[in-house]
C-alpha positions in Angstrom: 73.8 329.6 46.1 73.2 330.6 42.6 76.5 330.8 41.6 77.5 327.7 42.9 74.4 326.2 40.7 76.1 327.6 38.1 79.2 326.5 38.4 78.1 322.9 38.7 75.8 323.2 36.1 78.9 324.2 34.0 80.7 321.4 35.1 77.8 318.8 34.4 77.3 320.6 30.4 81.1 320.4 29.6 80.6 317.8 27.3 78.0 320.4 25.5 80.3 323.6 25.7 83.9 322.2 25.5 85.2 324.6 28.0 87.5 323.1 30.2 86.2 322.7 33.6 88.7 324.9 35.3 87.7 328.1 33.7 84.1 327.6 35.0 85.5 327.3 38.5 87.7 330.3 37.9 84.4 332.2 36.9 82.7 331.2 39.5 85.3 332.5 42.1 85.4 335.8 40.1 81.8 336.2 40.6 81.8 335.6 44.1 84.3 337.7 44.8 83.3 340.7 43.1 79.8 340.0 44.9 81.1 339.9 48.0 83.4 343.0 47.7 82.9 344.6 44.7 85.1 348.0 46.0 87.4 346.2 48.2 88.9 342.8 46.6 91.9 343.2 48.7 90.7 342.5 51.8 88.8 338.9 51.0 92.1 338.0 48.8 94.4 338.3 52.3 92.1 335.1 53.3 93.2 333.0 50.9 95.7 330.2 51.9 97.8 330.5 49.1 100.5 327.9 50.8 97.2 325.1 50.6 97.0 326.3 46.9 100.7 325.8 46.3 101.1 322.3 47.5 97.5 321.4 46.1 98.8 322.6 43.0 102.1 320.8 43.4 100.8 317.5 44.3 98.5 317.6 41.5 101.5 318.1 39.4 103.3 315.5 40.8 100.7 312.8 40.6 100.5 313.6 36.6 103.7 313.2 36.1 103.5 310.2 38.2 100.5 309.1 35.6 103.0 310.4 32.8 105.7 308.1 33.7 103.4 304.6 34.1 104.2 304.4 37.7 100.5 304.1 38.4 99.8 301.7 36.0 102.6 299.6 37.3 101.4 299.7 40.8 97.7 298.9 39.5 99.0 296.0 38.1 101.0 294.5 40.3 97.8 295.3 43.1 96.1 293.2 40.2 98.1 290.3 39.9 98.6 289.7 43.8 94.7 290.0 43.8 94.5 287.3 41.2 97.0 285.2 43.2 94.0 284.8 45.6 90.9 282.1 45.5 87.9 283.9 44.1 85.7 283.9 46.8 88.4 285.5 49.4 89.3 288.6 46.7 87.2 290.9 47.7 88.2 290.8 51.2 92.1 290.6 50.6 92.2 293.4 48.0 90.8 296.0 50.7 92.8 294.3 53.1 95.7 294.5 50.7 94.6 298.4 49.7 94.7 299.7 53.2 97.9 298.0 54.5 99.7 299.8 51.1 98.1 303.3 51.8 99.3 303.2 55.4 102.7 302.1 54.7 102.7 304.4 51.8 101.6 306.7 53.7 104.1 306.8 56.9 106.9 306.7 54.4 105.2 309.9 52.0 104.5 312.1 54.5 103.2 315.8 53.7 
């Protein structure tokens, strides 16, 4: 509830505040944590899926460097230019078309 509230309102006022919106998340869990068990923060910490955390974090990692690199950009723009290849009034339709046929196949090749 409240701290949740906060934490949002945080994120909304970052451009107020400068403070990277990570450390208001990190705050947040602190504070919920302590009010949940504030004699026992053990116990709620052998919850936590840290294997989630670790590929979260490592696929987040991964799709920077990916950023990094340009390989993004280069698919965007080659999504683009097929797009482009298509009559105007059938683009719309061919670029979701075109969007989900590349995240399936991307998908069954990338697999988690």
């Amino acid at each position: 509830g409240v701290v949740g509230a906060l934490v949002l309102l945080a994120f909304f006022l970052q451009p107020v505040h400068k403070v990277n919106p990570a450390w208001a998340a990190l705050a947040g869990a602190f504070a919920l944590l302590l009010l949940a068990a504030p004699h026992d923060v053990e116990h709620p910490l052998q919850h936590v899926e840290y294997d989630t955390l670790i590929f979260f974090a490592g696929l987040f990692v991964l799709i920077e460097l990916l950023a990094e690199m340009g390989l993004i950009r280069l698919i965007a723009r080659g999504f683009v230019a097929l797009v482009l290849l298509v009559p105007p009034d059938g683009r719309l339709a061919f670029a979701l078309t075109l969007l989900m046929w590349l995240s399936a196949l991307s998908s069954a090749f990338i697999d988690n």
